[in-house]
C-alpha positions as CSV (number, residue, x, y, z in Angstrom):
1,X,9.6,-20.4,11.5
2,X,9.6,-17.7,14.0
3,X,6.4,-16.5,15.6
4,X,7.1,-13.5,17.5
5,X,3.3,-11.5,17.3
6,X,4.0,-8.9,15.1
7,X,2.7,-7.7,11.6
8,X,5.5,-8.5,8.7
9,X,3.9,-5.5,6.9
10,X,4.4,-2.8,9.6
11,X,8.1,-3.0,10.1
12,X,8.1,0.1,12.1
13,X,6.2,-1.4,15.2
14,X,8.1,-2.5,17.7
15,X,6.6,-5.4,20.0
16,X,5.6,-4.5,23.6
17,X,5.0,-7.2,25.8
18,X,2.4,-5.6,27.2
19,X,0.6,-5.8,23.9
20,X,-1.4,-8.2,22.7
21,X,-0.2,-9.7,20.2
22,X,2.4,-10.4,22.5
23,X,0.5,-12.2,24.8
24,X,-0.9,-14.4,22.1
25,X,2.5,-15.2,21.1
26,X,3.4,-16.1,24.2
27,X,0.0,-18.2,25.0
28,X,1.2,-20.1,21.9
29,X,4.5,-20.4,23.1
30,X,3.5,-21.7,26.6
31,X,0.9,-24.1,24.6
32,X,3.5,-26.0,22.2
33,X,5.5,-26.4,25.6
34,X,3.1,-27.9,27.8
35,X,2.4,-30.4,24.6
36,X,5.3,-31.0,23.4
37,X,4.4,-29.3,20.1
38,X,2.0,-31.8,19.5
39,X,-0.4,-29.2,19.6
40,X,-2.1,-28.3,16.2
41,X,-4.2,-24.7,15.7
42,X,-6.8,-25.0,13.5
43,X,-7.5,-21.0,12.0
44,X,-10.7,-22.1,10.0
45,X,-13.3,-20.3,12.3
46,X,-15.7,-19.7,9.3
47,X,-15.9,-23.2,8.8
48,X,-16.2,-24.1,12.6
49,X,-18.9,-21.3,13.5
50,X,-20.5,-20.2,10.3
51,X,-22.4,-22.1,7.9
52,X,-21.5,-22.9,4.7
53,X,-21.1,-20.0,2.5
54,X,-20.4,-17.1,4.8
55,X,-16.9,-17.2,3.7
56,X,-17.9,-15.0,0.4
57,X,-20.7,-13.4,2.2
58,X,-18.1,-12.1,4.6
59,X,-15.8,-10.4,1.5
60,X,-18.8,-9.3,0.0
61,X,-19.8,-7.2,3.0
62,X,-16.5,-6.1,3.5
63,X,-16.2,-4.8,0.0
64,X,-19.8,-2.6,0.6
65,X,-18.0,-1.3,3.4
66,X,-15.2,-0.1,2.3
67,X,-16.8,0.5,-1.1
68,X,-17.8,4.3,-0.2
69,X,-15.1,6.5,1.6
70,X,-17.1,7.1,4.8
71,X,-17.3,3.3,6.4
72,X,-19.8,4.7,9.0
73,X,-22.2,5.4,6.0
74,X,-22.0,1.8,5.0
75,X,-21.8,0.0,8.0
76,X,-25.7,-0.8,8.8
77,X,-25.7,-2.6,5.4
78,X,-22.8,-4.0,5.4
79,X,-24.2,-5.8,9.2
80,X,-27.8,-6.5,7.8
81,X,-26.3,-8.0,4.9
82,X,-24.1,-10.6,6.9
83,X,-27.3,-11.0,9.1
84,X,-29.9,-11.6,6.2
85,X,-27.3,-14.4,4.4
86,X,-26.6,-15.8,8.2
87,X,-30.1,-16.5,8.9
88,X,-31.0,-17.9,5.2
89,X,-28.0,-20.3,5.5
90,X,-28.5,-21.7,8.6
91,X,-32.2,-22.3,7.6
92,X,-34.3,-20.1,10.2
């Protein structure tokens, strides 16, 4: 597997190294070198950070905002309503 910071869907961007995706890449890179690749990434930040059940309260939201075809007019409920289910799941 290659891992070279780019998006498989946009096959007309071309990588700068500048960019950042770039320097992730190569922050990984550097990473699995200095370990020896015994260097595991874990990608499950919702179930690190967020309590459980923000992982459908996140898709729900995102679907209210891009539900109407102005995301600006959406966006305060789309916030209060990750806000509200934040605060009731983590019991404040």
């Amino acid at each position: 597997m290659k891992i070279d910071g780019g998006i498989p869907a946009l096959t007309t961007i071309e990588l700068d190294e500048s960019e950042q995706a770039a320097y992730t890449a190569n922050a990984f890179k550097e990473a699995q070198s200095q370990f020896d690749g015994d260097l595991v990434y874990d990608n499950f930040f919702d179930r690190e950070y967020l309590p459980s059940g923000m992982w459908s309260v996140m898709g729900d939201s995102v679907q209210v905002l891009l539900a109407d075809q102005d995301p600006d007019s959406t966006l305060e409920e789309a916030i209060e309503m990750v806000a509200d289910n934040y605060t009731d799941l983590m019991g404040n």
